[in-house]
LOSEGU-690321 format. One record per residue: residue in one letter; x, z, y of N, C-alpha, C in turn. Coordinates in steps of 0.05 Angstrom, whole numbers, always signed. Example, Ala and Ser with C-alpha at 12.3 -4.5 7.8 and 13.67 -1.06 7.14 Angstrom:
<ropas>
   code       nu       nw       nv      cau      caw      cav       cu       cw       cv
      a     +264     +156     -114     +246     +156      -90     +264     +156      -66
      s     +257     +142      -45     +273     +143      -21     +258     +157       +1
</ropas>
This chain:
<ropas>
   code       nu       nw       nv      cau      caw      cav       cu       cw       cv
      x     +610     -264     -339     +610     -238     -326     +586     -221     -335
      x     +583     -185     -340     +578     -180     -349     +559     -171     -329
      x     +525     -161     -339     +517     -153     -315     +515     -119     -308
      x     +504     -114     -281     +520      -91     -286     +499      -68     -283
      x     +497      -48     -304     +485      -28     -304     +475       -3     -288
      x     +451       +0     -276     +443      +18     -259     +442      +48     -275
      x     +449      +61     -260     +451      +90     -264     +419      +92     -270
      x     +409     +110     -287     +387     +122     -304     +372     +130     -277
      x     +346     +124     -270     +334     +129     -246     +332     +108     -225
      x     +361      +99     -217     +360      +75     -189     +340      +52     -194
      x     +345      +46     -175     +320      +26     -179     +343       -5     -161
      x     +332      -28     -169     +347      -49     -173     +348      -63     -145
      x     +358      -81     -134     +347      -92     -103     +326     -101     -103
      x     +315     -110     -125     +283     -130     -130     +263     -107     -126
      x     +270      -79     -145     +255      -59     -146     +255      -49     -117
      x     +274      -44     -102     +284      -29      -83     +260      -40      -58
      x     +261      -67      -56     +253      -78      -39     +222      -82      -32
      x     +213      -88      -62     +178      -74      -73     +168      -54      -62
      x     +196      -35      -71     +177       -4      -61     +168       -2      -32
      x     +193      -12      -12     +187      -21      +11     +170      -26      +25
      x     +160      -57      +13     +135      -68      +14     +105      -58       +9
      x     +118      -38      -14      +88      -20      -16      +82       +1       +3
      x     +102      +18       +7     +109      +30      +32     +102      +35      +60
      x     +107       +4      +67     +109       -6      +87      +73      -11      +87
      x      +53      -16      +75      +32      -22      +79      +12       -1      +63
      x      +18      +25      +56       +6      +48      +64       +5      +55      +84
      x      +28      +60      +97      +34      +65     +128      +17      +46     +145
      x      +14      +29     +140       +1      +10     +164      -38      +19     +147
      x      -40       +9     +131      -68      +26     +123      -72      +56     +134
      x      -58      +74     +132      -67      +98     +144      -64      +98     +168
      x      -54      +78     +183      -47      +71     +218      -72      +62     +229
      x      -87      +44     +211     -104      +31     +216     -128      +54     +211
      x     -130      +66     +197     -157      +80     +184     -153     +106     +218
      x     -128     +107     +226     -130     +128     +247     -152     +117     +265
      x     -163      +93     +272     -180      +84     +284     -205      +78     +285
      x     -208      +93     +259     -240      +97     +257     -251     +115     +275
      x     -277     +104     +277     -294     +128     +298     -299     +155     +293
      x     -309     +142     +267     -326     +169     +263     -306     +182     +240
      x     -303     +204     +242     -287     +230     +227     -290     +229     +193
      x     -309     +226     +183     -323     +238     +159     -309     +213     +147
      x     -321     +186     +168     -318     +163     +150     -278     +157     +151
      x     -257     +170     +164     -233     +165     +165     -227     +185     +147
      x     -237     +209     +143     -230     +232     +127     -228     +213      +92
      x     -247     +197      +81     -262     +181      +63     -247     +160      +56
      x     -240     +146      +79     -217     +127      +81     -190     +132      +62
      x     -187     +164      +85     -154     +170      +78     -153     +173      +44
      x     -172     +189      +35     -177     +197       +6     -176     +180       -2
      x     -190     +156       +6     -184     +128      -16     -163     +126      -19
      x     -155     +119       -3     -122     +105       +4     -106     +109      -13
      x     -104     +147       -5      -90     +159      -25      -89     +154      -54
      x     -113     +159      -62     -121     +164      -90     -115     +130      -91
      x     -116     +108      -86     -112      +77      -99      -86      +81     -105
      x      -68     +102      -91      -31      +88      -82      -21     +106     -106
      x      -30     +129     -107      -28     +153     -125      -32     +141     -155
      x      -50     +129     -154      -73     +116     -190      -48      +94     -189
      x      -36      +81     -175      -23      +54     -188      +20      +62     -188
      x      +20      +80     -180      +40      +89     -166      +61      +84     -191
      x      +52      +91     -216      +74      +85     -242      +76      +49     -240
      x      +61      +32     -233      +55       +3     -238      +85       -8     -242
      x      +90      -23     -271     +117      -30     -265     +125      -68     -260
      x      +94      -72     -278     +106     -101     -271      +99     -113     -252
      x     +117     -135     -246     +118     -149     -226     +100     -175     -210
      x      +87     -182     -230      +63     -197     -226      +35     -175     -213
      x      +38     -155     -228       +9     -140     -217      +20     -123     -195
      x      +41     -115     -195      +48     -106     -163      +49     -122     -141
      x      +55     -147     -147      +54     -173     -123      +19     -167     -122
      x       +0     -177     -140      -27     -178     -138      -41     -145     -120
      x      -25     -136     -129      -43      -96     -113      -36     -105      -86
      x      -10     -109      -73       +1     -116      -56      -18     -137      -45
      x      -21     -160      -47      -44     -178      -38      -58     -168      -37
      x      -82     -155      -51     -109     -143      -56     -100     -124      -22
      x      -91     -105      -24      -81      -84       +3      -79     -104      +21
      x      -76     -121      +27      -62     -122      +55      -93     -142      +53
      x     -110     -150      +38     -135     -168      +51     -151     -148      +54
      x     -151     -126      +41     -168      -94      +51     -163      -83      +72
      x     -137      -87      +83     -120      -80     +107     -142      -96     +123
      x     -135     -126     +123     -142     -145     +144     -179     -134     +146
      x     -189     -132     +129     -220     -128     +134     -225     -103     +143
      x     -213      -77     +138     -209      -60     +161     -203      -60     +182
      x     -189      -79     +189     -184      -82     +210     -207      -98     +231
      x     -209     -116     +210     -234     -128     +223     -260     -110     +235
      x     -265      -95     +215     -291      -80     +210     -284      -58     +239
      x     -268      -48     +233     -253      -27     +263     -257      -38     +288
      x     -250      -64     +288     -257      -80     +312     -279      -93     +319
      x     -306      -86     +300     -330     -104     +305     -348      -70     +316
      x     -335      -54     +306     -348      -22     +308     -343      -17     +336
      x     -319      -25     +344     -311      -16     +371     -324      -38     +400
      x     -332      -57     +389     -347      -81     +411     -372      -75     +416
</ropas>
């Protein structure tokens, strides 16, 4: 059986599901950065954020998108940490 060809643009269920995943944990990074104290330093945050998701945003293979993905979500976790040692 032959396999079957995506229209010019779509993106595949493997792809589909990635983007998701990346998605899905900007959103929770800029959820999290809402909880900074102080203004200047969430303003600094968001910019990062942005500018990391923006700079890798073409990334196509699949090994270094699994790895950005890890790298994010242990940056996630230590923000989160760090948010919660600020606020005690």
């Amino acid at each position: 059986m032959a396999a079957r060809r995506l229209p010019p643009g779509a993106l595949s269920l493997k792809q589909f599901l990635r983007r998701q995943q990346v998605l899905q944990l900007y959103k929770k990074i800029l959820r999290a950065i809402r909880d900074v104290p102080d203004e200047a330093d969430r303003h600094y945050l968001k910019d990062w954020a942005r500018e990391e998701f923006r700079r890798n945003k073409d990334a196509t293979e699949e090994d270094a998108i699994r790895m950005m993905i890890t790298q994010g979500n242990m940056q996630l976790q230590e923000l989160q940490r760090t948010i919660k040692l600020a606020k005690s």
